[in-house]
Each structure stands twice: as structure tokens, then as C-alpha cells.
N, C-alpha and C positions, 0 to 999 in steps of 0.2 A: 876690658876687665872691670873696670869703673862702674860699666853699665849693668853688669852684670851680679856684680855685688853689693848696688843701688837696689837692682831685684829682690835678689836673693834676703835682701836685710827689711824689705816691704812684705814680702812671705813670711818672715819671721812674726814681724808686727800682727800684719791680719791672722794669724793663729793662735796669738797673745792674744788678741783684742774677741776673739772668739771662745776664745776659753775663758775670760773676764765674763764674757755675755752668759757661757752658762754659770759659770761660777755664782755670778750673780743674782742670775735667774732674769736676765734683761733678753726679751726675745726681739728686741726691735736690735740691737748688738747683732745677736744672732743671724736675724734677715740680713744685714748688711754686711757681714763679715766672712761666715759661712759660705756664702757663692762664690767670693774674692779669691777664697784658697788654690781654687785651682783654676782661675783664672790668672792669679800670680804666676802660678807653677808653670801656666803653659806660656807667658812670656819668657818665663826666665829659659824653658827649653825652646823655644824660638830665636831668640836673641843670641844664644851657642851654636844651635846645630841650623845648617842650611846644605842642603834643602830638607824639609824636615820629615820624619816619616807619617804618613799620612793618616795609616792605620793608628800609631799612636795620637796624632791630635784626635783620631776620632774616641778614643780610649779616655779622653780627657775631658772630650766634649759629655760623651754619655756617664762618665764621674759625676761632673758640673751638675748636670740635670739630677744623676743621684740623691745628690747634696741638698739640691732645691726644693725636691717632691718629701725628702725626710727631713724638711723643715717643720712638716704641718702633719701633727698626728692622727690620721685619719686611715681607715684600711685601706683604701683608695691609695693614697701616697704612698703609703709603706708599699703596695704591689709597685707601682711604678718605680719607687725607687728601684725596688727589688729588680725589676727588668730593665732599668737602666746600667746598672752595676754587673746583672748578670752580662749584657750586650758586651759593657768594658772589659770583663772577665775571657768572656770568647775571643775578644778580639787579641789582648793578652796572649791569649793562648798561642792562638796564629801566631803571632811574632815570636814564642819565644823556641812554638816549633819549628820554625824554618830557619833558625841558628843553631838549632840542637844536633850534636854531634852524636857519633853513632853508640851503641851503648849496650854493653851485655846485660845477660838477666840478671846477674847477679847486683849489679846496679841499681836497674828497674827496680827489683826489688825494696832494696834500700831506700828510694824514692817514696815508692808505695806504702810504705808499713807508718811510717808516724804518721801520713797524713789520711791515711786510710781507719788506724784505728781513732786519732782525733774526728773522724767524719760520722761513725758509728758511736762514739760515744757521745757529740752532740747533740744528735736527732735520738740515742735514748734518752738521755735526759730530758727532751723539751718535746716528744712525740703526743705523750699525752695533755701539753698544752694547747697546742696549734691549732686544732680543730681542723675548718676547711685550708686553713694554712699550709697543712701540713705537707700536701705533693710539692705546691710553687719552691717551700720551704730545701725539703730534702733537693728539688733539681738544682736550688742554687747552692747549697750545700757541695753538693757533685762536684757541681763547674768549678767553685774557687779551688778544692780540695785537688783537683786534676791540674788546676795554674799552679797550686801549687807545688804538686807530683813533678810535672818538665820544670819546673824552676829548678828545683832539689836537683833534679837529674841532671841537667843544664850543668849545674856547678859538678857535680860529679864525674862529668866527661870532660869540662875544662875549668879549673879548678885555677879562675883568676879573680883580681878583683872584684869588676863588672859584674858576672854570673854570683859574687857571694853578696853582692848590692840588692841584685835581683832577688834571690833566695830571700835574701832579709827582710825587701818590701814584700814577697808574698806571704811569710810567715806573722809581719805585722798586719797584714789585710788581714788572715785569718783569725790572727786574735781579735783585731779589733770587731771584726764582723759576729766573731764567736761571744762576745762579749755583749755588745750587742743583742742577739736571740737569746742572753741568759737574763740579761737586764728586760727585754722587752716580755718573753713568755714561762721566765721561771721564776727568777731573785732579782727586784730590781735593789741597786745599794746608790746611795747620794752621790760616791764616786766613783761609779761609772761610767757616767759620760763623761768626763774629762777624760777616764784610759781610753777610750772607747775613739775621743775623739783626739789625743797625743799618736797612739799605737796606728791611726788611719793616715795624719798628716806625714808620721815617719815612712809607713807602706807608701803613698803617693810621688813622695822624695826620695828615695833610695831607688824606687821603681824608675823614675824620669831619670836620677843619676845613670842607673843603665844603659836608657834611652840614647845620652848623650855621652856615651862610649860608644855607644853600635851607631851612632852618626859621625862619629868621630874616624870611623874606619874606612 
């Protein structure tokens, strides 16, 4: 337990000390802190869960690289983040469908509707930004939008903690992601990136929280 909330209070710190950096406007902060986050995260779900699932460290690893490539603003990075995240996004998915219990339409539905009309009304809004952006944009739009579809549904067929952890983290992915494409191709606002980057560290936490209920099983 010691070890573990030695972690857990090191993760705290680096997300402090990352939010100082933008706060700041210190990018050398930024370089060195930013990467730590979910290299924290993935000790602290290492150090709980054994053996640990595979699929998710690789969810963690392709985050990491996320985080790295949208260190440096360049369109080049932004694609790579983009497909790094998308990667972690898939693989998400995989996990969270082969836990998902069986589910009428009536369900489905419910699943589908908020995060379906937040999906349509992102890419109108930011359509006529993106330029050659726009397909890579709208496919990863999709993908989170559908992590977040089975998460919703997930909680709706079993309707425990765990699954409303999960839910949480992909609702915060989405905001922060969505936040994110308003700040980069619409309105960008000075505090931005700090929601941008509080609502992403709570998605990645609440997400592993899950992790380590479904390891725990």
C-alpha cells in the first residue's frame, strides 16, 4: 500500500509540475514532465495489478508517444499524435468489448445519441477549418466517439462502479480531445490548455482505475 501511494502522490506532482510549465509558458517544464504522466500511471498500474493486461500497457505506451509527438507543433506531430492516440483508442475499444455484456436496442441507443450528436456537431463546427485535415480528423473523431458509445453501454448493462470509472474516463478523453480541436482549429482561449490538459490526466486515471478492477478479477 506504501508503494503504491508513494506512486500515486508522484503522478500527482508530475501533472502539477506540468501544469506550472504551461501555466508558465516554460516548455523545457513541459519536455520533462509531460512524458512522466503516463509513465507514472503505468507504474502505479503495474505495481497493483499482476499479471498485467497487455493490451492495456500497450494503450499506455501508444498515449506516451501521444503526449511526446504533441509536444512540438508542427503538422507532422499533430498526425502522429493523432495516430498514436487513435491506436490507444482501438485498442480501448477491444478491451472494453470483450467485457461488454449483452444489450438490447433500446440501450444501444441511449449509448449512441449523446455521443453521436456531440460527434456531428464537432466536425460541423471545425469542418470548414481543417483543410486536408479534415478525413484523418472526422476518422479519429469516429474512433473516440465509438470508445465512447461501449463505454456508455458497458455501464448500462452493468451498472457498477468500475464501468461508471470507465464511462468517466471516456467522457473526459472526449472533452479534453474536443477541446483540444476547438482550441487548435476554431477559438483558441489562454485557458485551454490547462482544461485540455486537467480533463486528459482525469480520462487516463479513471481509465486505468478500471484497468485495475478488471485485473483485480
Amino acid at each position: 500500500m506504501g508503494k503504491r501511494k508513494l506512486i500515486l502522490g508522484l503522478f500527482v506532482l508530475v501533472v502539477v509540475l506540468d501544469i506550472v510549465g504551461i501555466l508558465t509558458g516554460n516548455q523545457l517544464m513541459r519536455l520533462v514532465f509531460k512524458p512522466l504522466i503516463i509513465l507514472v500511471l503505468m507504474m502505479y498500474y503495474s505495481v497493483i495489478v499482476e499479471p498485467e493486461n497487455k493490451l492495456y500497457l500497450a494503450v499506455l505506451f501508444f498515449s506516451f508517444l501521444g503526449d511526446v509527438f504533441l509536444l512540438f507543433d508542427s503538422k507532422m506531430n499533430f498526425m502522429l499524435g493523432l495516430a498514436s492516440f487513435l491506436i490507444a483508442h482501438i485498442l480501448l475499444i477491444k478491451i472494453v468489448v470483450g467485457v461488454l455484456k449483452k444489450s438490447s436496442i433500446r440501450q444501444k441507443l441511449i449509448a449512441i445519441i449523446p455521443f453521436a450528436i456531440t460527434f456531428f456537431g464537432l466536425i460541423f463546427l471545425l469542418k470548414d477549418n481543417l483543410g486536408e485535415l479534415l478525413i484523418p480528423v472526422i476518422v479519429y473523431a469516429l474512433i473516440i466517439t465509438v470508445f465512447g458509445v461501449v463505454s456508455f453501454l458497458n455501464y448500462l448493462t452493468d451498472k457498477s462502479v468500475p464501468n461508471l470509472l470507465l464511462l468517466g474516463g471516456a467522457t473526459f478523453f472526449i472533452l479534453s480531445d474536443s477541446t483540444l480541436a476547438i482550441n487548435k482549429f476554431y477559438q483558441s482561449e489562454t485557458y485551454f490548455p490547462v482544461f485540455i490538459m486537467i480533463t486528459y490526466v482525469l480520462a487516463e486515471y479513471l481509465i486505468c482505475r478500471f484497468m485495475i478492477f478488471e485485473g483485480k478479477k
